[in-house]
FIDREN-771560 format. One record per residue: residue number from 1; residue in three letters; z, x, y of N, C-alpha, C in turn. Coordinates in Angstrom, 1 decimal, decimal comma, padded with zeros to 4 digits. Atoms other than C-alpha are relative to their C-alpha. Layout:
REC   seq   type     n_c3     n_c1     n_c2    ca_c3    ca_c1    ca_c2     c_c3     c_c1     c_c2
REC   NUM    ALA        Z        X        Y        Z        X        Y        Z        X        Y
...
This chain:
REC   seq   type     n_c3     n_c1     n_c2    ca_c3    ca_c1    ca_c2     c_c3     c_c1     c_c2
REC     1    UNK    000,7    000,0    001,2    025,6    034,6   -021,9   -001,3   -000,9    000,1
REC     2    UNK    001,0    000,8   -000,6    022,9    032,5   -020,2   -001,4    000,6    000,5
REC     3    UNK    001,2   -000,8   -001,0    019,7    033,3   -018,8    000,2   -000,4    001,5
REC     4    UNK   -000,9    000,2   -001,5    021,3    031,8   -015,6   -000,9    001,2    001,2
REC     5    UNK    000,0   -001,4   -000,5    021,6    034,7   -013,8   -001,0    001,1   -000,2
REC     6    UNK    001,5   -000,3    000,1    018,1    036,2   -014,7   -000,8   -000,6    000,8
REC     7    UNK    001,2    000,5   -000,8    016,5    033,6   -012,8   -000,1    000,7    000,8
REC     8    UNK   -000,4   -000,7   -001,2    017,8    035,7   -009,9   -000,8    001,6   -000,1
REC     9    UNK    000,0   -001,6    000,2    016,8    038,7   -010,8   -001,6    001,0   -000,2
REC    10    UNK    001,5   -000,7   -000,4    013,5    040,9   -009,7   -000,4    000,3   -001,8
REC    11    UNK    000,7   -000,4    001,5    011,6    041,7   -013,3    000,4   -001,2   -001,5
REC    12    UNK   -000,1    000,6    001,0    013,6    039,9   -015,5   -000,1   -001,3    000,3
REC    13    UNK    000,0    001,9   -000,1    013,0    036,4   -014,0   -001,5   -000,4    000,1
REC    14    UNK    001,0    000,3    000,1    009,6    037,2   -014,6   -000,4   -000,9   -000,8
REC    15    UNK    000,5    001,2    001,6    009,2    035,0   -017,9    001,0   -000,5   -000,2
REC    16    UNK   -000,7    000,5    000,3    011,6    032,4   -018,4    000,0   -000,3   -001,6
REC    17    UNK   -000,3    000,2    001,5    012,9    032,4   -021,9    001,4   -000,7   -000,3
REC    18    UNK   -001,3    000,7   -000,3    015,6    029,8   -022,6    001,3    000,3   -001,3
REC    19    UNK   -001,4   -001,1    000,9    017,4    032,2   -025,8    000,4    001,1    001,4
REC    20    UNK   -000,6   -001,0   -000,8    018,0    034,5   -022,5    001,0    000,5   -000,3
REC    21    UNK   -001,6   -000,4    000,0    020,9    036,0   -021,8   -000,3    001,0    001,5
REC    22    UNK    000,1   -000,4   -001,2    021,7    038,0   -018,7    000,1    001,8   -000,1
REC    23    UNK   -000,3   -001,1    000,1    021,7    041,8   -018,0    001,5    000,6    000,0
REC    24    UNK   -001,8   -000,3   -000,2    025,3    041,6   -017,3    001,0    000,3   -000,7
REC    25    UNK   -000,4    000,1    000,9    026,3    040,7   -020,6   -000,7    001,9   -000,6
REC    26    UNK    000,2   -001,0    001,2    024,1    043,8   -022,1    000,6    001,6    001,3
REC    27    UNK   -000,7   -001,7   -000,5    025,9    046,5   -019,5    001,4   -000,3    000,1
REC    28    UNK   -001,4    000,3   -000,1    029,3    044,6   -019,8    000,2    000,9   -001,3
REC    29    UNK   -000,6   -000,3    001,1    029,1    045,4   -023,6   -000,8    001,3   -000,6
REC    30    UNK    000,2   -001,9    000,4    027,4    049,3   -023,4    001,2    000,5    000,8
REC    31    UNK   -001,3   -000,6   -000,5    030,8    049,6   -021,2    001,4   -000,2   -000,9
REC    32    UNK   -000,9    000,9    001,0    033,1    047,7   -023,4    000,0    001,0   -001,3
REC    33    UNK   -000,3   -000,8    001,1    032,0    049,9   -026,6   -000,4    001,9    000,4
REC    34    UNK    000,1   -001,0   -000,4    032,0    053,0   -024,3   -001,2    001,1   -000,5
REC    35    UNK    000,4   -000,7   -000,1    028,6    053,8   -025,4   -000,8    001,2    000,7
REC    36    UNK    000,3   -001,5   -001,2    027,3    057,6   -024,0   -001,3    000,1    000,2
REC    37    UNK    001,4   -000,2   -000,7    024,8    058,4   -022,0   -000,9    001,0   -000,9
REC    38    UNK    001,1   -000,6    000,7    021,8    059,7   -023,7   -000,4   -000,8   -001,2
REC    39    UNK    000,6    001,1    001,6    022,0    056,8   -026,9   -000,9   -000,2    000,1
REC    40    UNK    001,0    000,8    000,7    019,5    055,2   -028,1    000,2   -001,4   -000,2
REC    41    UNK   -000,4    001,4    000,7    019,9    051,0   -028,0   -001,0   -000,5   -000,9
REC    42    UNK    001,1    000,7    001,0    018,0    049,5   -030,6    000,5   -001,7    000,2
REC    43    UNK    000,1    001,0   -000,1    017,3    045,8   -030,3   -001,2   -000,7   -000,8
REC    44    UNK    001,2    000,3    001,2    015,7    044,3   -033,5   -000,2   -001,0    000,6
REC    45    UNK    000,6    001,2   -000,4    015,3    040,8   -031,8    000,0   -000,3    001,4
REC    46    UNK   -000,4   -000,5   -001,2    014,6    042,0   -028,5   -000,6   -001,4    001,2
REC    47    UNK    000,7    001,1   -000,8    012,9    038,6   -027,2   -000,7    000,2    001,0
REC    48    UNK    001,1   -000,5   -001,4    011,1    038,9   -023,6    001,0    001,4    000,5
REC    49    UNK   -000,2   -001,4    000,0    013,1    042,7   -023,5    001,2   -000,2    001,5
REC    50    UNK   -001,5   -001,0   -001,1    016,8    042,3   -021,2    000,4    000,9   -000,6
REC    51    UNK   -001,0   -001,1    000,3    018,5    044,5   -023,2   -000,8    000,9    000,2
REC    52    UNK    000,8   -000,8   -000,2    015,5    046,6   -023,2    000,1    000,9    001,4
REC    53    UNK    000,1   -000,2   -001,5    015,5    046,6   -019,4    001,2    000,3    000,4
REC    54    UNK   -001,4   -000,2   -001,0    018,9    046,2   -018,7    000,3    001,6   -000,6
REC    55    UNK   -000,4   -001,4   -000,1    019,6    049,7   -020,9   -000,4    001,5    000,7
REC    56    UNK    000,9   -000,8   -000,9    016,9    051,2   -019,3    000,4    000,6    001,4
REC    57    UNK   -000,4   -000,1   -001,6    018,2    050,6   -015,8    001,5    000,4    000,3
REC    58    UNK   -001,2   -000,8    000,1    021,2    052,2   -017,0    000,3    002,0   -000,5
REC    59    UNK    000,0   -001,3    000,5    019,8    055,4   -018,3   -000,5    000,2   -001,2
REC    60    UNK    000,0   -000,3    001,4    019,5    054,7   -021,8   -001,5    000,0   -000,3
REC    61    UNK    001,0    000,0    000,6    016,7    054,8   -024,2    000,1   -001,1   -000,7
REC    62    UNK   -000,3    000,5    000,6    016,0    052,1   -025,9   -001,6   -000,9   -000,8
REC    63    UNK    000,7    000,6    000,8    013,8    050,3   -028,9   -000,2   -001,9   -000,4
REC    64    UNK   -000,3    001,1    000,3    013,3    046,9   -029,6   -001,5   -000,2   -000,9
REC    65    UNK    000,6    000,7    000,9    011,2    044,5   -032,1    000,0   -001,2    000,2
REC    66    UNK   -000,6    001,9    000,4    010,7    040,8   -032,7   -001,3    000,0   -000,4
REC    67    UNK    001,4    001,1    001,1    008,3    038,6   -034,9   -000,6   -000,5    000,8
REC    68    UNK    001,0    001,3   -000,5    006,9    036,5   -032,1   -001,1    001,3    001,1
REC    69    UNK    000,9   -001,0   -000,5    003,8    038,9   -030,7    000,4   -000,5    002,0
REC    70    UNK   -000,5    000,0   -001,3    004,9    037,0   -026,9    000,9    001,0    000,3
REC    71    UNK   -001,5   -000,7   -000,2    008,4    038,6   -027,0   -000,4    001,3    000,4
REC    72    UNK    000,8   -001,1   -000,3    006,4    041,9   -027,3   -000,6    000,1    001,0
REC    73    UNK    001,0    000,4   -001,4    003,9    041,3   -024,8    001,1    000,2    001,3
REC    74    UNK   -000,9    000,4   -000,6    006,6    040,2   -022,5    001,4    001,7    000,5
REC    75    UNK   -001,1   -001,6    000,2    008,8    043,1   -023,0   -000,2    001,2    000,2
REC    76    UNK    000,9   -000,5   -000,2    006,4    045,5   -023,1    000,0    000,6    001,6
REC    77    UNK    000,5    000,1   -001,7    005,2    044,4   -019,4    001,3    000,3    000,8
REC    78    UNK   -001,9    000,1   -000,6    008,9    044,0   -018,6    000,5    001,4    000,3
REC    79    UNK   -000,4   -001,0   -000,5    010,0    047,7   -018,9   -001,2    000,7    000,3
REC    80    UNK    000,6   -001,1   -000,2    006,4    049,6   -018,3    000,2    000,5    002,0
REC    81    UNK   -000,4   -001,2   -001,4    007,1    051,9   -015,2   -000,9    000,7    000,9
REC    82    UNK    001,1   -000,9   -000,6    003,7    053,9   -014,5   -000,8   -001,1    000,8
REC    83    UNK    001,2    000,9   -001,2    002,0    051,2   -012,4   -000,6    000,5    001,3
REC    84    UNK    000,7   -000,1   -001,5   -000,2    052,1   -009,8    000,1   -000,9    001,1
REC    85    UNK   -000,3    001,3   -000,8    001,3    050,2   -007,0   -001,5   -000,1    001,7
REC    86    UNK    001,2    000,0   -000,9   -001,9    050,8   -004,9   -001,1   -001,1   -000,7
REC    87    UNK    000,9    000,8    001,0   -004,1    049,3   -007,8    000,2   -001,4   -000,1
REC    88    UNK   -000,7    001,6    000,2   -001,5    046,3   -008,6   -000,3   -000,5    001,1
REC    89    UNK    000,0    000,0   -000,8   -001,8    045,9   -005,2   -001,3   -000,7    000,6
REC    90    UNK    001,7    000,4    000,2   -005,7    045,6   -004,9    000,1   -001,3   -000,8
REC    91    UNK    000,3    001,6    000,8   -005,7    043,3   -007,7    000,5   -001,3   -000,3
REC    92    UNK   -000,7    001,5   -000,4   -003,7    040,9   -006,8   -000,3   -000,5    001,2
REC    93    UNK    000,5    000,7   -001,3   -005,1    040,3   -003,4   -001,5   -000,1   -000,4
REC    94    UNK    001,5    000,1    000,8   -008,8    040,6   -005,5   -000,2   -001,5   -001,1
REC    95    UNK   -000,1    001,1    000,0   -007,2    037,7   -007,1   -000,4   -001,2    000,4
REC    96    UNK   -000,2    001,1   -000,5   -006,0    035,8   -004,9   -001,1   -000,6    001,1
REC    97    UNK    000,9    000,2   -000,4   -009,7    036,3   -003,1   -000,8   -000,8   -000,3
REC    98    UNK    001,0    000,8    000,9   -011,2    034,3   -005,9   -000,7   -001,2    000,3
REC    99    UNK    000,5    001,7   -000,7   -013,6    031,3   -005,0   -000,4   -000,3   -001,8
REC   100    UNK    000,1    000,8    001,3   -013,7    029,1   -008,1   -001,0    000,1   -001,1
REC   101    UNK    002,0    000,4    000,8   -016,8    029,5   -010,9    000,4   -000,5   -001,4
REC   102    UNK    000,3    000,5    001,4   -017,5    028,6   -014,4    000,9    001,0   -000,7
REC   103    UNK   -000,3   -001,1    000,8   -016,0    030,2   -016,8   -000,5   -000,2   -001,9
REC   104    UNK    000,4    000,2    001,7   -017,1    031,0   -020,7    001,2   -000,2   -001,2
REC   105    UNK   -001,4    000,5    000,7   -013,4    030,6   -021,9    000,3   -001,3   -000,1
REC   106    UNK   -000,3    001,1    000,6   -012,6    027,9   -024,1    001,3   -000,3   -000,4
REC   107    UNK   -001,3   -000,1    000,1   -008,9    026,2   -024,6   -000,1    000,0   -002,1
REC   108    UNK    000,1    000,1    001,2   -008,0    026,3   -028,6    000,0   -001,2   -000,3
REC   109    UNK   -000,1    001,9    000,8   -008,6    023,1   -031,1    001,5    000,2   -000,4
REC   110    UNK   -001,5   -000,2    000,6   -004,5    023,0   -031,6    000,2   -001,6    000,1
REC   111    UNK   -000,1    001,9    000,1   -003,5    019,5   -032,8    001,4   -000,5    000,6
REC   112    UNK   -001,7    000,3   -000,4    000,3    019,8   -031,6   -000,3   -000,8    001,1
REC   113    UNK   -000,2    000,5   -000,9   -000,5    018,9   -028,4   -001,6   -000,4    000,7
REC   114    UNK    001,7    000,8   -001,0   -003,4    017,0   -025,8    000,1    000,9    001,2
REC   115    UNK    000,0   -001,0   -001,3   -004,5    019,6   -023,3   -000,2   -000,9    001,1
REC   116    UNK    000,1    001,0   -001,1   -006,0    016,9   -021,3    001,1   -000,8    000,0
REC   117    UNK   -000,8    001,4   -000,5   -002,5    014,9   -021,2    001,2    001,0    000,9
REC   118    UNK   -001,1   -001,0   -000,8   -000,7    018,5   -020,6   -000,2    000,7    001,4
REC   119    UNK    000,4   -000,8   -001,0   -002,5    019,8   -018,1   -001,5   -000,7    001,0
REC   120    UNK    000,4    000,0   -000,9   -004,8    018,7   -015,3   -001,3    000,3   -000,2
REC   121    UNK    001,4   -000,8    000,4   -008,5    018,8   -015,9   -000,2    001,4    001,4
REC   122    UNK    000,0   -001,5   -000,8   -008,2    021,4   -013,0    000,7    000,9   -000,2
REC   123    UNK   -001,0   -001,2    000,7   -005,1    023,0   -014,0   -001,1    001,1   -001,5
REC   124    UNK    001,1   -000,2    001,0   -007,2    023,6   -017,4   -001,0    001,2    000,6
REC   125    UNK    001,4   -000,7   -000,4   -010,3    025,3   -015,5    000,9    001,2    000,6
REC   126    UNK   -000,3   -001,3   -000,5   -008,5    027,2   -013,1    001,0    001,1   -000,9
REC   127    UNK   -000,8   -000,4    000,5   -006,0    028,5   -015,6   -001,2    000,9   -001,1
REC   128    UNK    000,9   -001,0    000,9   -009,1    030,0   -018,2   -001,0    000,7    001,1
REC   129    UNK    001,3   -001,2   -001,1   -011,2    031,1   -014,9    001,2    001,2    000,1
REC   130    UNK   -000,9   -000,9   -000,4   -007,8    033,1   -013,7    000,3    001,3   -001,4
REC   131    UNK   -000,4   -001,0    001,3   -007,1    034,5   -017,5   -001,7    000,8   -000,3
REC   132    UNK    001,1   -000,8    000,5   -011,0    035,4   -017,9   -000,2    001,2    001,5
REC   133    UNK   -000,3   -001,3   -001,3   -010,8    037,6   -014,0    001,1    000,9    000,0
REC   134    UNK   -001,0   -000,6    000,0   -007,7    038,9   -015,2   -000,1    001,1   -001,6
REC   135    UNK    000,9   -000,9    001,0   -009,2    040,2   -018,6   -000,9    001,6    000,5
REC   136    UNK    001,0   -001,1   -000,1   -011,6    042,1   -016,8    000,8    001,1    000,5
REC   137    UNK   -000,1   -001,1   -000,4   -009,5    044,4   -015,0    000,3    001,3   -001,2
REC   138    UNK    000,3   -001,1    000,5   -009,7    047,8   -016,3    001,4    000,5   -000,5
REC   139    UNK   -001,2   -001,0    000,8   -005,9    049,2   -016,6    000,7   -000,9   -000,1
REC   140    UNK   -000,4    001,0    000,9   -004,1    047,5   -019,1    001,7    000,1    000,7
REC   141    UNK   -000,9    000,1   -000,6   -001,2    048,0   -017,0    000,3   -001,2    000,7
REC   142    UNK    000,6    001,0   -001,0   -002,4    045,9   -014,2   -000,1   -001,0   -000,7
REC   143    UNK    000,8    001,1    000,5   -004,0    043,9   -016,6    001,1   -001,0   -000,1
REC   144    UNK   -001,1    000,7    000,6   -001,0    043,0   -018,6    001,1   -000,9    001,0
REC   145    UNK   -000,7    000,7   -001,0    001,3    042,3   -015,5   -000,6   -001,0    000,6
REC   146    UNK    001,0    001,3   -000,1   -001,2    039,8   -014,1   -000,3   -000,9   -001,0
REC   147    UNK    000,4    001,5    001,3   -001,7    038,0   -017,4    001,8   -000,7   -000,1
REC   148    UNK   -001,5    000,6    000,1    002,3    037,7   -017,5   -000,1   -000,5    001,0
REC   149    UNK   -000,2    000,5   -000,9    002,1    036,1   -014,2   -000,6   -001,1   -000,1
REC   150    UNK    000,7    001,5    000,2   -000,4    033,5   -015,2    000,9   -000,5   -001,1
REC   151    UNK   -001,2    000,7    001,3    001,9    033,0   -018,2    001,1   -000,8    000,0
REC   152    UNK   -001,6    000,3   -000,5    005,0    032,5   -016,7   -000,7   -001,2    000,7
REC   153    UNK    000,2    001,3   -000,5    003,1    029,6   -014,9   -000,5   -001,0   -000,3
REC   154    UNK    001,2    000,6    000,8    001,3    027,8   -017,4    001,3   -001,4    000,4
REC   155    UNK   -000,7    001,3    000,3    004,7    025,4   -017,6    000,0   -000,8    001,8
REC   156    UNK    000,0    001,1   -000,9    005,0    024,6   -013,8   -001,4   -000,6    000,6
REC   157    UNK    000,9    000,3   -000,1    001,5    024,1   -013,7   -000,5   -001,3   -000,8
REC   158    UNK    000,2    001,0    000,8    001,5    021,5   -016,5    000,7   -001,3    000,4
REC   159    UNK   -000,7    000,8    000,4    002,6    018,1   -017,3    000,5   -000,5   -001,0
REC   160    UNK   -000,9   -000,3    000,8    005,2    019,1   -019,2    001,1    000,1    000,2
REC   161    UNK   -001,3   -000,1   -000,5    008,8    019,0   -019,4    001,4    000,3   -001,0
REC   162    UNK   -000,3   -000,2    001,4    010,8    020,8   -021,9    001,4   -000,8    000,2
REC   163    UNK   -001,2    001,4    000,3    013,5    018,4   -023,7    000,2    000,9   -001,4
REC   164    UNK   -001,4   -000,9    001,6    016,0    020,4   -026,4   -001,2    001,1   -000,1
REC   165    UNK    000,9   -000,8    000,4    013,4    022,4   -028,2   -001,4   -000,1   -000,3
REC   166    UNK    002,0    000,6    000,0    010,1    020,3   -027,9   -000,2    000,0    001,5
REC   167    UNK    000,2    000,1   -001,7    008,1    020,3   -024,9   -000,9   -001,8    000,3
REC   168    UNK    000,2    001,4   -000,5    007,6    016,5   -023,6   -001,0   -000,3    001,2
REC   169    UNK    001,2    000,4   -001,1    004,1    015,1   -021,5    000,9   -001,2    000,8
REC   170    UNK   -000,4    000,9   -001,4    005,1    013,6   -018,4   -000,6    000,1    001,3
REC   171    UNK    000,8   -000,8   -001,2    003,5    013,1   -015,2    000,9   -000,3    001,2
REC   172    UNK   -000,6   -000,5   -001,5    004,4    014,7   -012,5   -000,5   -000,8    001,2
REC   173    UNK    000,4    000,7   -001,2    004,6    013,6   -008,9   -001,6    000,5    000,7
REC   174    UNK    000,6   -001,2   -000,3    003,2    016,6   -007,6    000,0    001,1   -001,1
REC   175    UNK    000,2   -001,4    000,6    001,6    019,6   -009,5   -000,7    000,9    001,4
REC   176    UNK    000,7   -001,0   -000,7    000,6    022,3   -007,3   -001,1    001,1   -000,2
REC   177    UNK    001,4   -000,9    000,2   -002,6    024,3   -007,4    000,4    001,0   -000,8
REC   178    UNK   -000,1   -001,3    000,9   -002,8    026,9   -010,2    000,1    001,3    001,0
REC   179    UNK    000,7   -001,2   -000,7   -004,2    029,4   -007,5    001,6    000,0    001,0
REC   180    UNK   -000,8   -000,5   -000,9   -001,3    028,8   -005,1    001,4    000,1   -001,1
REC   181    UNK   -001,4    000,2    000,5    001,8    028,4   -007,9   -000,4    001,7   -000,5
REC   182    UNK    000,1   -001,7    000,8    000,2    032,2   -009,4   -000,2    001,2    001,8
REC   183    UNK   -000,3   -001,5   -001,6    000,1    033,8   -005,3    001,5   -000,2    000,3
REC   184    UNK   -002,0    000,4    000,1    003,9    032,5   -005,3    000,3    000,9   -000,8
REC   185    UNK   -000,5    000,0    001,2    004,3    033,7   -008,7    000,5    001,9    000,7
């Protein structure tokens, strides 16, 4: 009942979300209530989309919702299927070609937290140059899966360190380059 067991796991260990839970759990219990092939799962609070994914990769059809526009996003990206793996392909080595420039993206005035304490005046730059070259691509396919990749890295890119349900500034030993923690990613 963990996200455990996600970390492992191709697609869904794309975004760490720490309400997880594991695919295991949502095909233990479409076997458990013997439901048939062809349902429909509906999932009102579908978070970053396992059940989504996991019914999916079992045949089913399935719906989901949530309030937080990430969860969406996330989920979204998580089950879309029509990727051009020639294109993805391209733009991720069109990426990872990138030599550094200016960029016209600005971080938000948000008072919760100190960008300069969370993040790296480099982390910072390279993190709005990567989200403004990743904007531009053209299919929102592409796009989207590339933006979830910078996303998923914002935390090991920071000096941050989540504690219960706040996220805590701390400095790291080592942080590793935006550019090489998102060609990893």
């Amino acid at each position: 009942v963990t996200f455990a067991q996600s970390k492992k796991e191709p697609v869904y260990s794309w975004f760490h979300y720490k309400e997880g839970f594991s695919r295991g759990l949502v095909w233990g219990l479409l076997k458990e209530f013997n439901i048939k092939a062809g349902s429909t799962v509906l999932d009102p609070f579908c978070g970053t989309g396992t059940t989504l994914l996991a019914a999916k990769q079992l045949g089913f059809d399935s719906i989901g919702t949530d309030i937080l526009p990430l969860g969406c996003f996330v989920s979204n990206t998580k089950v879309q299927t029509d990727y051009d793996m020639g294109l993805l392909k391209q733009s991720i080595a069109h990426m990872n070609s990138l030599k550094f420039g200016d960029t016209d993206l600005k971080w938000p005035k948000i008072k919760f937290i100190n960008f300069k304490k969370a993040l790296s005046r480099y982390a910072r730059n390279d993190l709005l140059f990567f989200k403004e070259k990743i904007l531009e691509v053209d299919d929102p396919a592409v796009r989207n899966f590339l933006l979830l990749g910078l996303l998923s890295i914002v935390g090991q890119a920071s000096n941050t360190k989540k504690d219960g349900g706040v996220l805590r500034i701390v400095k790291k030993r080592h942080t590793p380059p935006v550019r090489k923690i998102l060609k990893n990613k």
